[in-house]
C-alpha positions as CSV (number, residue, x, y, z in Angstrom):
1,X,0.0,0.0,0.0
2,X,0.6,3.6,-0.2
3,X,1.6,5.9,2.6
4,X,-1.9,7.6,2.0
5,X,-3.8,4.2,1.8
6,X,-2.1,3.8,5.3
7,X,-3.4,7.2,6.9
8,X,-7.0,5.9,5.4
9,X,-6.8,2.7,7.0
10,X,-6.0,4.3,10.3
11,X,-8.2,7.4,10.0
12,X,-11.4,8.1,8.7
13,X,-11.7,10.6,6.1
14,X,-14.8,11.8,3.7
15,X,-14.6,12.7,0.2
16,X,-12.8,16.5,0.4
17,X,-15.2,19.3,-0.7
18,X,-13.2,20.3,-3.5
19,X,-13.0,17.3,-5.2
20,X,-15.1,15.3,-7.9
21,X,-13.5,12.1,-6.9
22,X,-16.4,10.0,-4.5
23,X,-14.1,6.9,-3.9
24,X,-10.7,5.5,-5.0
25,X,-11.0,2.1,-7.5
26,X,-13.6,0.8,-9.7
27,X,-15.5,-1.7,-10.4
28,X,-15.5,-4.5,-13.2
29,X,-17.0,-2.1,-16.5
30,X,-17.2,1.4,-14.4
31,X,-14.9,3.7,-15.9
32,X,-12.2,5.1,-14.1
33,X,-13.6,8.0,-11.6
34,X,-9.9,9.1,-11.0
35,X,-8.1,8.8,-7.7
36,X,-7.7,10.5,-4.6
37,X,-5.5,12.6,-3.6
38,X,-1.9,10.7,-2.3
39,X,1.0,12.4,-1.1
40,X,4.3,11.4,-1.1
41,X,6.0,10.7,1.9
42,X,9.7,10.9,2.7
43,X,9.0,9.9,6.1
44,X,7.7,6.5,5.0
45,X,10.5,6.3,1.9
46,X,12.6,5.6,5.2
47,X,11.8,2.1,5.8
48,X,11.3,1.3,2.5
49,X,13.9,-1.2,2.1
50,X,13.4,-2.6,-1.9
51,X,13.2,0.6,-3.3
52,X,9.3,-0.1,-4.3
53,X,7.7,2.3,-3.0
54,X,5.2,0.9,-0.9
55,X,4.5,0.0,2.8
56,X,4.0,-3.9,3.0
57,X,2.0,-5.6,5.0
58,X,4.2,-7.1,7.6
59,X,5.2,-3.0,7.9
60,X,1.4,-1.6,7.9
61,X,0.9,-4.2,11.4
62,X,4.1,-3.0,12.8
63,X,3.0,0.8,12.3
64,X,-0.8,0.2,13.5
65,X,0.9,-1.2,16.5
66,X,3.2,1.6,16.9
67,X,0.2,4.2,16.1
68,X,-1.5,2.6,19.2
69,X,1.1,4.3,21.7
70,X,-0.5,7.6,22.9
71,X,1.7,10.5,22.9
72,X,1.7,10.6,26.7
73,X,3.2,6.9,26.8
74,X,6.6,7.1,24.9
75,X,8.3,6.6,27.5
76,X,5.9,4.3,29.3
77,X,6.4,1.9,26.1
78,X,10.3,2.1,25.9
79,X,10.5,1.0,29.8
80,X,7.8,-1.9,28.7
81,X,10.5,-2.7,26.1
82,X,13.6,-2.4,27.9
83,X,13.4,-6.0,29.5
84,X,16.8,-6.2,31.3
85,X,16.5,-2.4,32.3
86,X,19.6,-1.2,31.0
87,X,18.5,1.7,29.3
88,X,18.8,0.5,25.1
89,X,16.9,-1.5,23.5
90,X,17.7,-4.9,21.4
91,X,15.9,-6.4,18.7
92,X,14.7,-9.5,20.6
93,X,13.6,-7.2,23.5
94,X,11.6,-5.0,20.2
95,X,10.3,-7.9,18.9
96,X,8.9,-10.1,22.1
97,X,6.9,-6.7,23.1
98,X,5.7,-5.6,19.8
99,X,4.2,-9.6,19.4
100,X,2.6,-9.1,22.5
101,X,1.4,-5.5,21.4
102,X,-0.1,-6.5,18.8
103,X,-2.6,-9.5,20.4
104,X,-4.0,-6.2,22.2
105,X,-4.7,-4.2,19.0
106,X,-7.8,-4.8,17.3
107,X,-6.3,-4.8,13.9
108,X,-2.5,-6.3,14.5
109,X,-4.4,-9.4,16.6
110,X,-6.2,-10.8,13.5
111,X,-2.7,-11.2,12.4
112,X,-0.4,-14.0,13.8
113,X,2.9,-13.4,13.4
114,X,2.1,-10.9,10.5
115,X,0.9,-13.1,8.6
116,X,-2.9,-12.8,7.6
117,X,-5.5,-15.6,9.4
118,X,-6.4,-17.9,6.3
119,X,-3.8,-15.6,3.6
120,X,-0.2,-16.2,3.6
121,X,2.1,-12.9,2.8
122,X,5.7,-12.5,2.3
123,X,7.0,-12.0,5.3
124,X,6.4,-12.0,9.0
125,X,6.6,-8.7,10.8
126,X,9.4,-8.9,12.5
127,X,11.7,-8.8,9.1
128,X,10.2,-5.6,8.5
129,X,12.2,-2.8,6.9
130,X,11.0,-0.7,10.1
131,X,13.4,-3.3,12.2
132,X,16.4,-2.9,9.6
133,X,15.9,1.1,10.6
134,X,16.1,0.6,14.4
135,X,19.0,-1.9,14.4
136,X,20.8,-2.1,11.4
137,X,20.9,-4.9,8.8
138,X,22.6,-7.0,10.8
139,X,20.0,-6.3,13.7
140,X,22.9,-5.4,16.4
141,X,22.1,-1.9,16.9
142,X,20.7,-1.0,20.0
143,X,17.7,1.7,19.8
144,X,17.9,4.7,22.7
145,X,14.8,6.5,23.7
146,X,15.4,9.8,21.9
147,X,15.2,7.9,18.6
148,X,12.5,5.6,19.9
149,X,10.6,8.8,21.0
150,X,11.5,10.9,18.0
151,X,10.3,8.0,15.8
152,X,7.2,7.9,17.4
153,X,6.3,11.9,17.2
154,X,7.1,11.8,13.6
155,X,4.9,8.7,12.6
156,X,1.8,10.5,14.4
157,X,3.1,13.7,12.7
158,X,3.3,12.1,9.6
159,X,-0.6,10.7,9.7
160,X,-1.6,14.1,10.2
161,X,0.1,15.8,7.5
162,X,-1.1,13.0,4.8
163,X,-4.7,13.7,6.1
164,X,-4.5,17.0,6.0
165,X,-2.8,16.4,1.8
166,X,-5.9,14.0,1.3
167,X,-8.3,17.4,1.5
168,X,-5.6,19.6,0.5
169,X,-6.9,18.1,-3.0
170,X,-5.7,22.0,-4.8
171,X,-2.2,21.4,-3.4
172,X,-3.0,25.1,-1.9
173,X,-1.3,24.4,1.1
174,X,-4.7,25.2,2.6
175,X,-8.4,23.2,3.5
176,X,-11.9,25.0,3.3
177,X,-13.3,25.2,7.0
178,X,-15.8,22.3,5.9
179,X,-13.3,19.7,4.6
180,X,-11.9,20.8,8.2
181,X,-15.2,20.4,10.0
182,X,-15.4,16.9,8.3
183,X,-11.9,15.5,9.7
184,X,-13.5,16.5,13.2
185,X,-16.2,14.8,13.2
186,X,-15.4,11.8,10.5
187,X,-15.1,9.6,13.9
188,X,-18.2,10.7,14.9
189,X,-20.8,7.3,16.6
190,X,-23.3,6.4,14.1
191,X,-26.2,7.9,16.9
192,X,-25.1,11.6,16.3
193,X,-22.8,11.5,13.0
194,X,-25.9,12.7,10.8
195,X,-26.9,15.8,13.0
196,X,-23.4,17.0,13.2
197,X,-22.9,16.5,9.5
198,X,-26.2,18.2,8.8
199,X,-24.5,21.1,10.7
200,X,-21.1,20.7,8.3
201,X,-23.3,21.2,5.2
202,X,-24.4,24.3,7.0
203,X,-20.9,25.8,6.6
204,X,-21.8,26.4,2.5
205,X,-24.8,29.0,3.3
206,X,-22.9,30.5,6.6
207,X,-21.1,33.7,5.2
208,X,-18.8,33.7,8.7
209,X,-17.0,30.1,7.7
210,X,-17.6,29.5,4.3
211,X,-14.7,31.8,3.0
212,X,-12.5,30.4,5.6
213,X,-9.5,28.1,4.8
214,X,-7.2,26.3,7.5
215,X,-3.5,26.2,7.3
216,X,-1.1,23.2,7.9
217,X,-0.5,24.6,10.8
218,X,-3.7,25.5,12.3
219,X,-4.8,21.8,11.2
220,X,-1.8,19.9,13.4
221,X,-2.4,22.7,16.2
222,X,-5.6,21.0,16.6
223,X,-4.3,17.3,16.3
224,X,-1.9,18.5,18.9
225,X,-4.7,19.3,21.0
226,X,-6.5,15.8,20.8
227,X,-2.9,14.0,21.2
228,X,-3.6,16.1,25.2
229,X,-7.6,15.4,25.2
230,X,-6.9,13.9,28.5
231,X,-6.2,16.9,30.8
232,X,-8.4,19.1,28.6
233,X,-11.5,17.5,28.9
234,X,-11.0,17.4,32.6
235,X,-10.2,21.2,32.1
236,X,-13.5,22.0,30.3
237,X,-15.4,19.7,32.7
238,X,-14.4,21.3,35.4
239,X,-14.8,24.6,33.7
240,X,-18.3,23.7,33.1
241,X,-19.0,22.6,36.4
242,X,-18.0,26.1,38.1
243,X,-19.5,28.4,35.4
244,X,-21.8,26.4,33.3
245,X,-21.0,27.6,29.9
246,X,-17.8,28.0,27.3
247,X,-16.8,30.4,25.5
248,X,-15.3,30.7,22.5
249,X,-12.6,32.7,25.0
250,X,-13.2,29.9,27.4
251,X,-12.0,27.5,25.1
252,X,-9.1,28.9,23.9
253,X,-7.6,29.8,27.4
254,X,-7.9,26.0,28.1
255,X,-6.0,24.6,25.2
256,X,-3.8,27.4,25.7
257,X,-2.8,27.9,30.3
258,X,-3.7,23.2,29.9
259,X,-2.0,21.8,26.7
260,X,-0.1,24.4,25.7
261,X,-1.4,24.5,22.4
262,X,-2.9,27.9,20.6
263,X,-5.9,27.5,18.6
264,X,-6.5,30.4,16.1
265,X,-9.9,32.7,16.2
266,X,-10.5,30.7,12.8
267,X,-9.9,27.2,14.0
268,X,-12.3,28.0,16.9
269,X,-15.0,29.6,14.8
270,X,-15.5,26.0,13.0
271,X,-15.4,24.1,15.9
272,X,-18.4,26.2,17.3
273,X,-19.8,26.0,14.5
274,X,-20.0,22.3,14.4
275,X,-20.5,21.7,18.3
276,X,-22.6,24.6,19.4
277,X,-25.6,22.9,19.0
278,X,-27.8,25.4,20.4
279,X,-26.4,28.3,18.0
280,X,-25.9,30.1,21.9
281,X,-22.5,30.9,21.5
282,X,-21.7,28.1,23.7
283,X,-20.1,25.2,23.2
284,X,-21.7,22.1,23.7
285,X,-18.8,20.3,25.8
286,X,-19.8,17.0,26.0
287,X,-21.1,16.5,22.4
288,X,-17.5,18.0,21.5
289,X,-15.2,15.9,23.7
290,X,-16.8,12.6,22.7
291,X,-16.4,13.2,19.0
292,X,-12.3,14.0,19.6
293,X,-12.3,10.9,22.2
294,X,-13.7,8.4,19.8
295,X,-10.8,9.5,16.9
296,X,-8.3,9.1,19.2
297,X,-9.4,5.5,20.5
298,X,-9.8,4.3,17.1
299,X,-6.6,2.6,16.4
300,X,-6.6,1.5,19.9
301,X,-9.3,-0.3,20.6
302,X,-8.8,-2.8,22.4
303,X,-10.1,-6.8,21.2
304,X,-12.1,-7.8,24.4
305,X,-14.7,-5.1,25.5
306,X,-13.6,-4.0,29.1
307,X,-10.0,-4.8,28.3
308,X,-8.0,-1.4,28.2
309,X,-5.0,-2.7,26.6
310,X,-1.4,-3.7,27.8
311,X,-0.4,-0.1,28.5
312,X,-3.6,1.0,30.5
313,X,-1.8,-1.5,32.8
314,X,0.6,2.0,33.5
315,X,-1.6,4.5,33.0
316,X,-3.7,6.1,35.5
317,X,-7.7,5.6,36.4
318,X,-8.4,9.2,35.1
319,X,-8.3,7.8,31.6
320,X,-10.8,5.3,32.4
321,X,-12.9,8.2,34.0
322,X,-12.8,10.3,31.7
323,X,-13.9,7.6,28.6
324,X,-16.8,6.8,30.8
325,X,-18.0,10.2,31.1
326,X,-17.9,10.4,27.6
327,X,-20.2,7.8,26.9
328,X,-22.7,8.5,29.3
């Protein structure tokens, strides 16, 4: 597959708003609607040991399973693989966690081994070109936590930018506000997906958005602030609970003094648009909070309901806390 077929499999994306193109492929005696939008990817190009191009499938598991470590983890994981505590990592240690890893992830555990259930492919995970990058062709390298950590920050960096190139279909190096509005709430549960896209179409006869187009940059501000949904939604919960309503100033202040991350009058103009359901220039919090929680749980869902995963094993019961008040 493709870098961008990667991103799709990982993220769900609509159609952008500027484009023609409904779906990628054809069938049997269609003609040939065109295809969407793929970027290139030099951060992918990395592991791409046989010169092809392509990401193959024993690499697409190891990635998923990689993609599945919250930002907050990083170092959580690289202690989890550092079995004999001496600081490095070896490519036995790698490979006995990411196997476990992977029977926890809803999409690496119908894979044994890499290898698909009932399919045989090429290769099994662990000979991936991703391994030959961390330790060297001869697999004695030993991988430190800055590059383990860097890695990581540049694959979820990486996901966003080839999201942000799928609607970026003008290579403008800029979205419309609705192709923006439909990456937030493309994760959306099936129960309120319809109202809150009803609300999206809005953003065509709404004079204050529809002119409005979203930078890179504005784009990964915002993916910066879901990577830190954690102690924002307890800030806007808590917010909420003292004075009742937020603010478009409310909310800014809280990504800003909690996550450290500055959303731009523009950015915050579509998201009320979207989630202000009463048109009260307030946000409605909850409706809001669970639409960013589901697209970060996505990729890592875990296979047995009520089982949060190898790593929840580390993290706190505020996670827990704060998924349940999102789906009350």
């Amino acid at each position: 597959m493709l870098p961008a077929d990667l991103m799709r499999a990982v993220v769900p994306v609509f159609p952008p708003s500027e484009s023609n193109v409904v779906r990628e492929g054809r069938l049997r005696g269609e003609r040939n609607p065109g295809e969407l939008q793929c970027a290139p990817s030099e951060f992918f190009m990395l592991f791409d040991t046989n010169g092809d191009g392509l990401i193959s499938f024993a690499e697409y598991i190891f990635f998923v399973t990689l993609l599945s470590i919250p930002e907050s983890s990083f170092n959580i994981a690289f202690k989890m693989f550092d079995l004999d505590h001496n600081g490095e990592i070896d490519k036995e240690e790698f490979k006995k966690v990411m196997a476990l890893m992977r029977s926890y992830n809803r999409q690496g555990a119908a894979h044994r081994d890499g290898l698909r259930i009932g399919l045989k492919v090429g290769q099994p995970v662990e000979d991936g070109g991703l391994v030959e990058y961390f330790f060297g062709k001869d697999g004695s390298d030993h991988l430190h936590y800055e590059k383990f950590s860097d890695f990581l920050k540049q694959l979820h960096d990486e996901i966003v930018r080839l999201e942000f190139s799928h609607y970026d279909v003008k290579s403008s190096k800029t979205i419309s506000a609705k192709d923006f509005a439909l990456s937030m709430v493309a994760s959306a549960d099936m129960n309120h997906i319809n109202k809150l896209l009803d609300r999206v179409d809005d953003f065509d006869e709404s004079p204050d958005v529809k002119d409005l187009r979203i930078t890179f940059e504005e784009f990964k501000a915002f993916a910066d602030l879901r990577r830190r949904l954690e102690p924002f939604a307890m800030a806007i919960f808590s917010y909420g609970k003292v004075n009742g309503l937020l603010t478009k100033q409310d909310l800014k202040r809280a990504a800003t003094h909690v996550c450290g991350v500055d959303l731009t009058d523009k950015v915050v103009d579509v998201i009320f648009h979207v989630f202000d359901a009463n048109c009260d220039g307030n946000l409605s919090s909850e409706e809001f909070l669970r639409a960013l929680q589901r697209r970060e749980s996505n990729i890592r869902q875990p296979t047995t309901p009520g089982l949060m995963g190898v790593f929840s094993c580390w993290l706190n019961c505020t996670k827990c806390s704060f998924q349940q008040m999102l789906l009350q």
